[in-house]
C-alpha positions in Angstrom: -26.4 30.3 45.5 -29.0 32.9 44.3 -25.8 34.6 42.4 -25.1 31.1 40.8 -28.8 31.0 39.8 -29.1 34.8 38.7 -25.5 34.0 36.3 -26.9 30.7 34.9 -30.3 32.8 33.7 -28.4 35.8 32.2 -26.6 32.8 30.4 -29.0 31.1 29.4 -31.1 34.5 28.6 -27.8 35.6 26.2 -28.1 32.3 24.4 -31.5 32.8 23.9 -31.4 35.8 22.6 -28.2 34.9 20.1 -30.4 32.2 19.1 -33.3 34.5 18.7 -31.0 37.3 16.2 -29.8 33.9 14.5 -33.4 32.7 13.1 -34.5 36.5 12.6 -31.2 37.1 10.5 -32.0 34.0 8.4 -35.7 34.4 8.3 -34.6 37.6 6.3 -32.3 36.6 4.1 -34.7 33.8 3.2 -37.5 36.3 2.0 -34.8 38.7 0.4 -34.1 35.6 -1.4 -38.0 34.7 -2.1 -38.3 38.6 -3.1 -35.1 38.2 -5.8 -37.1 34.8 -7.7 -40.3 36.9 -7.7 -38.5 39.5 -9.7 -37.1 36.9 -11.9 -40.0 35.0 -12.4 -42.0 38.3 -13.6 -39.2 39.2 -15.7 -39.7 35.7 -17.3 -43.2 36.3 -17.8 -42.8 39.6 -19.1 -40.3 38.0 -21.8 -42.8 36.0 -22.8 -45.4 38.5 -23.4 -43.1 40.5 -25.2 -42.0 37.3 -27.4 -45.8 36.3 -27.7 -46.4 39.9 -28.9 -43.3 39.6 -31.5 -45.1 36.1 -32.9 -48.7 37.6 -33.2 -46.8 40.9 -35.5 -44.6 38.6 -37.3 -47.2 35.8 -38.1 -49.9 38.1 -39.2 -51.7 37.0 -42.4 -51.4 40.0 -44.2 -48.0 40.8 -43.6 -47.2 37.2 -44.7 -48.9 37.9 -47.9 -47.0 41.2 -48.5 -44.2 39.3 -48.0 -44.8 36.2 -50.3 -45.6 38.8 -53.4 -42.4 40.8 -52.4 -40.0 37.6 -52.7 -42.1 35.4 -55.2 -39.2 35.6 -57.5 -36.3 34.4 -55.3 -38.4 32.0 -53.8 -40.5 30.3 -55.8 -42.8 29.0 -53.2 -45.5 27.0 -54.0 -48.9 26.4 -52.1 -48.4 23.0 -49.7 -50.7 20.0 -51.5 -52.6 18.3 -49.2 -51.7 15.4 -50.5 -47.8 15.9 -49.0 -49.1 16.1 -45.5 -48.9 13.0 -42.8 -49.9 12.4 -39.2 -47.7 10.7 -36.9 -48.8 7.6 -36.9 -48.1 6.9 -41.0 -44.3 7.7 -40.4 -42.0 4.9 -40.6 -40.2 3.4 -37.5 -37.3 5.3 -35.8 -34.1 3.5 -35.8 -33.9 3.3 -32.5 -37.2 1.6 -32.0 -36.2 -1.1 -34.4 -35.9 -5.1 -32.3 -33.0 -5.5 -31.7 -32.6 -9.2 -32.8 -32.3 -12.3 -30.2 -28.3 -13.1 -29.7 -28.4 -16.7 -29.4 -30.1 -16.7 -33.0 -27.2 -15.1 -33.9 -24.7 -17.0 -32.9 -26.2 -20.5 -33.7 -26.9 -19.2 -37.4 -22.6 -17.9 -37.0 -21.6 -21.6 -36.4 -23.9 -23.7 -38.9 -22.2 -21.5 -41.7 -19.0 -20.1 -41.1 -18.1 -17.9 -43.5 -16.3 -14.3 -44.0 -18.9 -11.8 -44.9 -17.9 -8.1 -46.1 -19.6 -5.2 -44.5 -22.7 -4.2 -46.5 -22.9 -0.1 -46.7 -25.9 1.2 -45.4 -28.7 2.0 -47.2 -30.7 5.2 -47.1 -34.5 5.0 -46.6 -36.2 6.3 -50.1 -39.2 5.8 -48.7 -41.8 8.5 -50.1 -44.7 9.6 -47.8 -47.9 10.5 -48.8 -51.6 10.8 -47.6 -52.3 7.1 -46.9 -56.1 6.2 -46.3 
């Protein structure tokens, strides 16, 4: 019986330990895992400084000047009136936020007047915007 008892432990110990190697084995590969996203996630960041820093050369003042009396010919560019400017809010509805109209007002203004009706061609908006007070 005690040599029943002393193979059922070593069993049990074996499993044990398999189990044991099993967790440890992924517990690693887990923070090999966590170490690789750190890595990207700094190389991320350090993009973006690196793109910030590209911005801040690019959109300095006096290099935009220099570059506006260089290519005043070709381009022609003329100061922005304030007058042409517009917040949010003044700017006419998108189409897609546009009521849809009800159906059965459709359909009841279909049967009073039946009648074959051609397809109108759309129309664009010219619609100018301006400063409205």
């Amino acid at each position: 019986m005690l040599r029943t008892l002393d193979l059922i432990l070593v069993g049990v110990m074996t499993a044990a330990a398999a189990v044991t190697y099993t967790i440890k084995h992924h517990a690693e590969l887990k923070l090999e895992e966590v170490h690789r996203l750190e890595a990207e996630i700094k190389l991320e960041k350090d993009t973006i400084d690196l793109l910030k820093a590209d911005w801040a050369l690019l959109s300095q003042p006096n290099r935009l000047e220099r570059l506006v009396n260089n290519y005043n010919g070709e381009l022609q560019l003329q100061p922005t009136a304030s007058t042409s400017l517009v917040h949010a809010k003044e700017l006419p509805m998108l189409k897609s936020q546009v009521p849809v109209p009800d159906i059965t007002e459709a359909k009841a203004g279909a049967k009073a007047k039946p009648k074959a009706v051609a397809p109108e061609p759309e129309e664009e908006d010219m619609m100018a915007t301006g400063s409205v007070e």
